[in-house]
C-alpha positions in Angstrom: -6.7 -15.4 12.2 -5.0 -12.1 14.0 -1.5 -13.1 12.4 -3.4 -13.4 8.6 -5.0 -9.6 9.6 -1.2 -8.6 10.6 0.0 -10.2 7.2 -2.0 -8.1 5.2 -1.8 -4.6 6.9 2.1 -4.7 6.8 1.4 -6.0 2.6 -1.2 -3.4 2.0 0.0 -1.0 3.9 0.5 2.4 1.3 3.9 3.0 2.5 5.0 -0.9 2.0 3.5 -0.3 -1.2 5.8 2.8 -2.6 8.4 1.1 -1.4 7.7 -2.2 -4.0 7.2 0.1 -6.7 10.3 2.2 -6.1 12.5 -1.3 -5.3 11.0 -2.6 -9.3 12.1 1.5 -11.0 9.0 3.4 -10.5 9.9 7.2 -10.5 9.3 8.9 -7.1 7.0 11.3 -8.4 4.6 8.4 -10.0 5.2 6.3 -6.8 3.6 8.8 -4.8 0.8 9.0 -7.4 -0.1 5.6 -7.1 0.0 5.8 -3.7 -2.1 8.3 -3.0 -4.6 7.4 -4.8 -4.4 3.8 -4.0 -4.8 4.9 0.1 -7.5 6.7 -0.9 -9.8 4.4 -2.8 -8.6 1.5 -1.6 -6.5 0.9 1.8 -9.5 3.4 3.4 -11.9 0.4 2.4 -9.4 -2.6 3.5 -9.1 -1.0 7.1 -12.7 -2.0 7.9 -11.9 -6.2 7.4 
């Protein structure tokens, strides 16, 4: 179960995230949108599990 948590931090992780939507053409700017927002709402809330 620990190696299924570590799996899904690294996946979830806001950074690992910008970087997937830069890789696919996402602008920098709108990246960092996404991502902020995304930490906020939801990566806050995944933390707990």
């Amino acid at each position: 179960m620990r190696k299924v948590r570590i799996i899904f931090q690294h996946y979830f992780n806001p950074l690992h995230v910008y970087c997937r939507l830069r890789e696919i053409g996402v602008d920098t700017c709108t990246a960092q949108r996404v991502c902020t927002v995304y930490e906020r709402l939801i990566y806050r809330a995944l933390r707990f599990f």
